[in-house]
N, C-alpha and C positions, 0 to 999 in steps of 0.2 A: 820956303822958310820952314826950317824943320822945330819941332816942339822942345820944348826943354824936358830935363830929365822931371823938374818940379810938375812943369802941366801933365802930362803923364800921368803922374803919379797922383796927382787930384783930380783926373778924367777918370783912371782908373779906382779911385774912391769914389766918387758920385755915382759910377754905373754899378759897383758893388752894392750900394746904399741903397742904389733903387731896385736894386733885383733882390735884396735882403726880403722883402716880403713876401716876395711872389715864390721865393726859394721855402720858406714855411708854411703856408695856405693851408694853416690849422687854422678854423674857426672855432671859436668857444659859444656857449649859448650866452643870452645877455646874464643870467643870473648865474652864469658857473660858480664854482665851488674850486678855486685854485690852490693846491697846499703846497705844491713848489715847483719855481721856474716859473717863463713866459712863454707866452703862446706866440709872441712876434718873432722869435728866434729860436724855436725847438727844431731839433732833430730826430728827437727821441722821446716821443709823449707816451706816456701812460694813465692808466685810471684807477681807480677805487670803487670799490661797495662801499660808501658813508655807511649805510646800518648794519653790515656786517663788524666793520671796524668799530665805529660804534660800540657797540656791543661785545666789543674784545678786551672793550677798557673798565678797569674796576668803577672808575667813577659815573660809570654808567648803569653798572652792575648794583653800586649802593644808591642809586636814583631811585631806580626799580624797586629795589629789595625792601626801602625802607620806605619807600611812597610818598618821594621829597616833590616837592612842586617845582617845576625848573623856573618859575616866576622869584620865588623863594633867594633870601642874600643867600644862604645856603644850596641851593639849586643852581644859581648862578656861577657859585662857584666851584662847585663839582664840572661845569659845564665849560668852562674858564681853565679848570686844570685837564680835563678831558681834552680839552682841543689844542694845546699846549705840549698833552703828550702825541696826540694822533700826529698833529705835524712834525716833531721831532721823529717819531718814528716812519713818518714817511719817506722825509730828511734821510735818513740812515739806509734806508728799503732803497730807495731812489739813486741812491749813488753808488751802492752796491750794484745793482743793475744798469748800472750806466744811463740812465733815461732824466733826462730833463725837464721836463715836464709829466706834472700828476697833476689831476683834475680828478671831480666826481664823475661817477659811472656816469655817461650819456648827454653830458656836457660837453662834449669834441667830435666835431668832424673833419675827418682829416682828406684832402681833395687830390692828395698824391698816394691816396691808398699804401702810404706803410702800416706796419703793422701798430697798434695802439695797444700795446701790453697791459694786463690786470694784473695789480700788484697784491691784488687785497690779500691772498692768500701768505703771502709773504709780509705784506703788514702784520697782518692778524698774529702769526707767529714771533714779531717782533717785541709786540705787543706781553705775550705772554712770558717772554722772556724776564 
């Protein structure tokens, strides 16, 4: 008895499905720091310096400068448009370079050894723009 075109075609989605994970075997730590994409289906992960970027953004700069308490409603929300921009501009960094995943520095391991690109540099200057 030969298969139909239908079973086929849902043998050949359930063995895609389960090889979907084993084909990514990015790990993240339990506490990562994800600004965009998944780790269950990347190709193309990258990472970030958080305190370099951080500190690339004004609303960090006047944290600092002016000695706001990040407890502070005002603190909070320096902190709140700080992270608003950092993801946006990772958002932008990230699709220019084609990579699918960004994470913080030291949060991924990746067990098919490709390469896990730093963006920060390229953040940073996004940033400044």
């Amino acid at each position: 008895m030969r298969p139909t075109l239908t079973q086929l075609v849902s043998s050949a989605f359930l063995f895609a499905s389960l090889l979907m994970p084993l084909a990514a075997q990015v790990t993240l730590k339990r506490s990562a720091v994800v600004y965009c994409g998944n780790a269950s289906n990347t190709s193309a992960p990258a990472t970030i310096d958080e305190t370099r970027v951080k500190e690339a953004t004004k609303e960090w700069r006047k944290i600092q400068a002016d000695g706001i308490d990040h407890s502070s409603a005002q603190g909070k929300q320096l902190l709140q448009q700080m992270n608003n921009t950092v993801r946006e501009a990772v958002k932008a960094v990230a699709g220019d370079a084609s990579r699918d995943l960004v994470v913080r520095k030291d949060d991924i391991t990746d067990s098919k050894g490709r390469e896990v690109a730093d963006l920060t540099d390229k953040v940073v200057a996004k940033l400044a723009e």
